[in-house]
C-alpha positions as CSV (number, residue, x, y, z in Angstrom):
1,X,79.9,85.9,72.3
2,X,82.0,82.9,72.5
3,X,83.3,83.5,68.8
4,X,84.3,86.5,69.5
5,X,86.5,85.2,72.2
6,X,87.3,82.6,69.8
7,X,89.0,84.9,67.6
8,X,91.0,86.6,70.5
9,X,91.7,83.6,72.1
10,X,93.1,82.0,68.8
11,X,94.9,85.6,68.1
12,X,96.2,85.4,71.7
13,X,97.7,81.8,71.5
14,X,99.8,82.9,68.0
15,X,101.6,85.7,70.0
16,X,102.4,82.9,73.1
17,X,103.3,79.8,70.4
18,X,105.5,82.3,68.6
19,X,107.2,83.3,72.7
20,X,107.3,79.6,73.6
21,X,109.3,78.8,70.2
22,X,111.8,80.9,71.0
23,X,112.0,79.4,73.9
24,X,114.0,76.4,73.4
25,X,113.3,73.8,76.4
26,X,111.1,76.3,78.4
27,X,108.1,76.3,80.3
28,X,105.0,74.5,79.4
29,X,103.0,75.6,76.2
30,X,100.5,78.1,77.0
31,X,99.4,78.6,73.3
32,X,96.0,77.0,73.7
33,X,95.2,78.9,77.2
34,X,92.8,77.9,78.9
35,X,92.6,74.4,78.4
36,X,91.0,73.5,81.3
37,X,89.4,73.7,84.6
38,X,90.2,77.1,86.6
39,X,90.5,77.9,90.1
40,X,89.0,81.0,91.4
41,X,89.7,81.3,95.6
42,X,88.6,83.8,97.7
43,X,90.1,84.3,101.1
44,X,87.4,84.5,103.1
45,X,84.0,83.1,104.0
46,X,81.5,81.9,101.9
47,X,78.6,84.7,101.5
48,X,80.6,87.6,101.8
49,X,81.2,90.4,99.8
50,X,84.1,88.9,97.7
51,X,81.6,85.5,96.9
52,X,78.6,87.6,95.8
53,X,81.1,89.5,93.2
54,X,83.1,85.9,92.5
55,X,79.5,84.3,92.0
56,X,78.2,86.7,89.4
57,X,81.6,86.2,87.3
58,X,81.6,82.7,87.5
59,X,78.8,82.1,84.6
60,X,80.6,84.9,82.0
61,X,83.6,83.7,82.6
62,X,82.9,80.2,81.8
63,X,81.1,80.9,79.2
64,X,84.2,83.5,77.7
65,X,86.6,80.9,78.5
66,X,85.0,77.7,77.7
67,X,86.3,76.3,80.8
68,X,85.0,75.3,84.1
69,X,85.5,78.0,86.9
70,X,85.6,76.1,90.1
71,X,85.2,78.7,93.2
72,X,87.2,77.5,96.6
73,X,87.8,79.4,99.9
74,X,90.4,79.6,101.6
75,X,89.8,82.0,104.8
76,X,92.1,83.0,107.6
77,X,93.9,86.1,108.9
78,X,91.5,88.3,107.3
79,X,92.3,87.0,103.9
80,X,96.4,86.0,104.5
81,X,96.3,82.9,104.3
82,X,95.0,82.7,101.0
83,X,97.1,85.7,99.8
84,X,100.2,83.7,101.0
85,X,98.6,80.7,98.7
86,X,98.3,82.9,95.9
87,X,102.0,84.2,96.4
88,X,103.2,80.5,96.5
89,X,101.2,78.9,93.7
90,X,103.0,78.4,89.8
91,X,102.1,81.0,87.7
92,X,100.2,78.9,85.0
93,X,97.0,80.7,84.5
94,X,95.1,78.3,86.3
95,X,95.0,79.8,90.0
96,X,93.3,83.3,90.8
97,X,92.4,84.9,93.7
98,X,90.1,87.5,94.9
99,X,91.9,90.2,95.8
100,X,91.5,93.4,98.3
101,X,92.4,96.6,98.7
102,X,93.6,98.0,101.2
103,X,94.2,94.6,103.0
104,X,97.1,93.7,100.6
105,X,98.6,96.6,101.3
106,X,98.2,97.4,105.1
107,X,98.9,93.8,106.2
108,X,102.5,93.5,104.7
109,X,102.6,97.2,106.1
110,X,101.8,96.3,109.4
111,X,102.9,92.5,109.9
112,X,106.2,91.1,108.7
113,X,105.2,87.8,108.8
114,X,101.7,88.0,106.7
115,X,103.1,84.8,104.5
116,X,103.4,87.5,101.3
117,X,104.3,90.7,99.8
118,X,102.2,93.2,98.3
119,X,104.4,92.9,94.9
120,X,103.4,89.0,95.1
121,X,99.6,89.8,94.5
122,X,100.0,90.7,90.4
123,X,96.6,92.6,89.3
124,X,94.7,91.0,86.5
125,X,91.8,93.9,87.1
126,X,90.1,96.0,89.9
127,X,86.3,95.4,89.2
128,X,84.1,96.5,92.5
129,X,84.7,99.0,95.2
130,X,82.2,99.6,98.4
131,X,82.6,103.1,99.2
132,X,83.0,103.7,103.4
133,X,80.7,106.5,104.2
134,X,80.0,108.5,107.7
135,X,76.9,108.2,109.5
136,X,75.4,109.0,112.8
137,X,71.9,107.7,114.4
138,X,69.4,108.9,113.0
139,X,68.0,111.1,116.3
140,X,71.3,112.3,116.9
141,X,71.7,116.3,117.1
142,X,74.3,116.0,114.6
143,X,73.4,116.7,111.0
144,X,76.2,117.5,108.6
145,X,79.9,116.6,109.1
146,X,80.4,120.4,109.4
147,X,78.3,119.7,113.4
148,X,80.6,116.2,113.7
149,X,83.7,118.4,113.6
150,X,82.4,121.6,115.4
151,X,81.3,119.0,118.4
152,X,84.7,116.9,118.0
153,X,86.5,120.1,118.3
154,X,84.5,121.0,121.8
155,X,85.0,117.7,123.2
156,X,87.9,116.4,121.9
157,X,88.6,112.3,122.6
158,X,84.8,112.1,123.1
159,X,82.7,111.0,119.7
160,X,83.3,106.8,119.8
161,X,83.2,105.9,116.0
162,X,82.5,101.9,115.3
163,X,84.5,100.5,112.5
164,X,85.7,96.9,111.0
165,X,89.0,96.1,112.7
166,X,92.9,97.7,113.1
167,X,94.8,98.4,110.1
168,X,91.6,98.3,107.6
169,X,90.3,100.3,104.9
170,X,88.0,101.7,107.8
171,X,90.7,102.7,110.5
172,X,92.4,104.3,107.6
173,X,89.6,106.6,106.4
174,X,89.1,107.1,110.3
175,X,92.6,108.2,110.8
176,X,93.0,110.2,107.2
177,X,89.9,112.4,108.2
178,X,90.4,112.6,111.5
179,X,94.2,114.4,110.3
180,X,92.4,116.6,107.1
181,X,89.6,117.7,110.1
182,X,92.0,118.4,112.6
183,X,90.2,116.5,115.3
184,X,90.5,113.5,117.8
185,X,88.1,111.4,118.0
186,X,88.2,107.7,119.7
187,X,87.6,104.4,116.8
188,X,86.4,101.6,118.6
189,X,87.3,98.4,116.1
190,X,84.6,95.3,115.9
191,X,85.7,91.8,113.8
192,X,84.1,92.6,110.2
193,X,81.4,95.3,108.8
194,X,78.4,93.4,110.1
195,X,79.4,93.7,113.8
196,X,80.4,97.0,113.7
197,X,77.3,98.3,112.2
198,X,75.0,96.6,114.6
199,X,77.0,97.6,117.5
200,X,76.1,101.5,116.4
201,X,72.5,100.7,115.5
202,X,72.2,99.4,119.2
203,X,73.8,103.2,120.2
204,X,76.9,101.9,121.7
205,X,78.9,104.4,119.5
206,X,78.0,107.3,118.2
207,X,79.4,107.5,114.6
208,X,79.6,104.5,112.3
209,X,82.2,104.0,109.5
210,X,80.1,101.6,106.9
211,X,80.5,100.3,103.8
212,X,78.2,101.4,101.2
213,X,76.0,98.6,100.3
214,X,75.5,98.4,104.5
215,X,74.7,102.1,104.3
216,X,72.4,101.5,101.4
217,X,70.5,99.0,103.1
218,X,70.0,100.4,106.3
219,X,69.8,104.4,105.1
220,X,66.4,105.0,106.5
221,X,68.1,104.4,110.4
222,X,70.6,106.6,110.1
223,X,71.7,109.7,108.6
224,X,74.9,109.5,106.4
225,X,76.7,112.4,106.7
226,X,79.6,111.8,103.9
227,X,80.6,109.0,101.7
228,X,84.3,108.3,100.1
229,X,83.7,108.0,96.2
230,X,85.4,110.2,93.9
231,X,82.0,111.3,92.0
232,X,78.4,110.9,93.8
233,X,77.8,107.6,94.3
234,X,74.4,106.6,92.5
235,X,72.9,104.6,95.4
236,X,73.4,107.5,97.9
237,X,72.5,110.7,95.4
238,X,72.0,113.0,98.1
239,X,74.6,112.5,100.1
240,X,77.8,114.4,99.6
241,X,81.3,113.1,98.7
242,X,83.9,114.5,101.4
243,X,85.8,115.6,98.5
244,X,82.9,117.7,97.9
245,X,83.1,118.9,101.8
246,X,86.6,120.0,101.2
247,X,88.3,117.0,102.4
248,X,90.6,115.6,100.0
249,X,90.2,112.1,100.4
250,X,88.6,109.0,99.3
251,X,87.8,105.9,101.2
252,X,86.7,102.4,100.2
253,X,87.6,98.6,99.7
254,X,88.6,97.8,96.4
255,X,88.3,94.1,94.8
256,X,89.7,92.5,92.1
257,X,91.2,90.0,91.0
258,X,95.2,88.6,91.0
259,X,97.0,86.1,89.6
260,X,100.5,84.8,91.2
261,X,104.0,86.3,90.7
262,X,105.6,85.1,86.9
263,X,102.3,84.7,85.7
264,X,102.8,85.3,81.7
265,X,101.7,88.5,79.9
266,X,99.4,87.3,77.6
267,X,97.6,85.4,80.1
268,X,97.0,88.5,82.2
269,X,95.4,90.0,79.3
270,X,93.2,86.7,78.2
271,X,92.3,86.9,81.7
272,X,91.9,91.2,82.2
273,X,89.6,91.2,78.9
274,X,86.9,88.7,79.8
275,X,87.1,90.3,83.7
276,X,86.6,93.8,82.2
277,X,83.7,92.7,79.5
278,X,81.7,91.8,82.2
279,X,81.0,94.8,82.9
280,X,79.8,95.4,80.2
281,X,77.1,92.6,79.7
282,X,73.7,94.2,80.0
283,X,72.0,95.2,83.6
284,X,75.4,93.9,85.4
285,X,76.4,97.7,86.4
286,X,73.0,98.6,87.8
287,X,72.7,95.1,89.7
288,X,75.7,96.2,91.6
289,X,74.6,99.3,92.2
290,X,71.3,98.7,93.4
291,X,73.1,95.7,95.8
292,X,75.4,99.3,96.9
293,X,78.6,98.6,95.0
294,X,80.6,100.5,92.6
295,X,82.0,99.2,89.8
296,X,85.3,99.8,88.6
297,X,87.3,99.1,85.5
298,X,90.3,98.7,86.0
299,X,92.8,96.8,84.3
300,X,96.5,95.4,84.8
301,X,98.6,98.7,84.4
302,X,96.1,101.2,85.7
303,X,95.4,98.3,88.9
304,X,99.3,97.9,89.5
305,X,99.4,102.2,89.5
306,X,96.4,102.5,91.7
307,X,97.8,100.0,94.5
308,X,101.6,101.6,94.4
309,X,99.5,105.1,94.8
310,X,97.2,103.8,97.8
311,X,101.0,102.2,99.3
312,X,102.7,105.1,99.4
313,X,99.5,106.7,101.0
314,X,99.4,104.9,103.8
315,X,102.8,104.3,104.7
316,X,102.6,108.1,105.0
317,X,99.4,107.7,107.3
318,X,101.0,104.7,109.3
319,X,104.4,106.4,109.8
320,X,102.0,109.7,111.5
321,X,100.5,107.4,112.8
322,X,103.3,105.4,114.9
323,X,105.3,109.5,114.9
């Protein structure tokens, strides 16, 4: 494996010595990229979702690269600070961040003073995605999302739904279904996925907006009326897709990985190439499945599309919103 990346590597650095020598008294020489140790934050916690994807990487990477990847973390306004970090750092191929979707979109959206733009976070590849999926108790009379909305409908206001904070992939799929259903219902917000859900298993709300891989693991408490992937998400087999309900939507958290603003061409694709052949080591796409993830593969262009596609949905959902 490493000889192969030999060859692209060494293919890789005549395209950026040829750039740099046309570049009389430019920036540093980036021919022989990477040439040493590389920093990989995540903005947020150790042990989280981000971490468990960052630590499976780490091992391929350094072993594509030939160079240390040294993991850091850097938490703080649900993943901000070290999004403003990234935004600020010199583009040298030397400092990546984990990065989320829709947090880089909906904080910029929502807070002027998040410390970065969304155009600052440059997408090397979207890897992993946690679909959010519906689910009620599992003694509840509801059954199908088809009795959610009939009851929502009778009682309008009156169905509490638990979901990880304001402004979040959640209250987005909250507030997208709630506008394809043509219902009100009332989202109570809790501080992270793991609050949220325990709140509804102890029957303070009624519904529960979770992320797949919590759905997963706790599917035998509840009954999950819908989840958010495009296709029928393995994990969950029987469980329909609202697309397949006849609501034309999707909902999840996408993660990848960015690099900061300027960061050369060629480097993104050195980088996006041994991201994406992850995936493609063997067992690496059922692990994630079985932990409840989806994977993705994504690269730069069809990343940058995909997040200019999910901005321009939800400024249209966050100007209904505030209408």
């Amino acid at each position: 494996m490493k000889k192969v990346y030999g060859l692209f590597l060494f293919v890789a650095g005549l395209y950026l010595l040829a750039a740099c020598s046309t570049n009389a008294g430019g920036s540093e020489d980036v021919s022989d990229y990477p040439s040493k140790s590389i920093t990989y934050s995540l903005p947020f916690e150790p042990g989280g979702q981000s971490d468990v994807e960052a630590r499976r990487q780490q091992p391929y990477l350094e072993e594509y690269l030939g160079e240390k990847i040294v993991i850091q973390y850097k938490p703080g306004g649900g993943g901000a600070v070290g999004w403003s970090e990234l935004a600020n750092k010199d583009p040298d191929g030397y400092f990546l961040s984990g990065m989320n979707i829709p947090h880089i979109i909906l904080q910029p959206l929502s807070n002027k003073d998040t410390g970065y733009k969304t155009e600052d976070i440059v997408p090397v590849v979207i890897m992993q995605a946690t679909p959010i999926g519906i689910a009620v108790s599992k003694d509840s009379e509801i059954n199908t999302v088809e009795d959610l909305v009939n009851k929502a409908k009778e009682n309008p206001g009156s169905i509490t739904v638990a979901g990880s904070g304001t402004y979040t992939g959640h209250h987005m799929a909250f507030l997208e279904f709630q506008e394809l259903a043509g219902i009100k219902m009332q989202y109570i917000p809790f501080d992270g996925g793991a609050p949220s859900l325990q709140a509804f298993l102890g029957k303070n709300t009624e519904v529960l907006l979770g992320n797949s891989n919590d759905l997963v693991t706790y599917k035998d408490e509840m009954k999950i009326l819908a989840i958010g992937s495009e296709e029928t998400f393995d994990p969950l087999p029987d469980v329909p897709t609202f697309k397949e309900l006849g609501y034309d939507m999707t909902a999840g958290i996408d993660r990848g990985v960015a690099v900061p603003p300027g960061t050369d061409p060629e480097i993104i694709k050195v980088l996006e190439k041994a991201f994406l052949d992850i995936l493609e080591e063997p067992g690496v796409k059922d692990q994630m499945y079985e932990e409840g993830f989806e994977p993705k593969t994504m690269g730069h262009e069809a990343s940058k599309e995909y997040i200019q596609e999910k901005k321009e949905q939800y400024t249209r959902i966050l100007e209904d919103m505030e209408g």
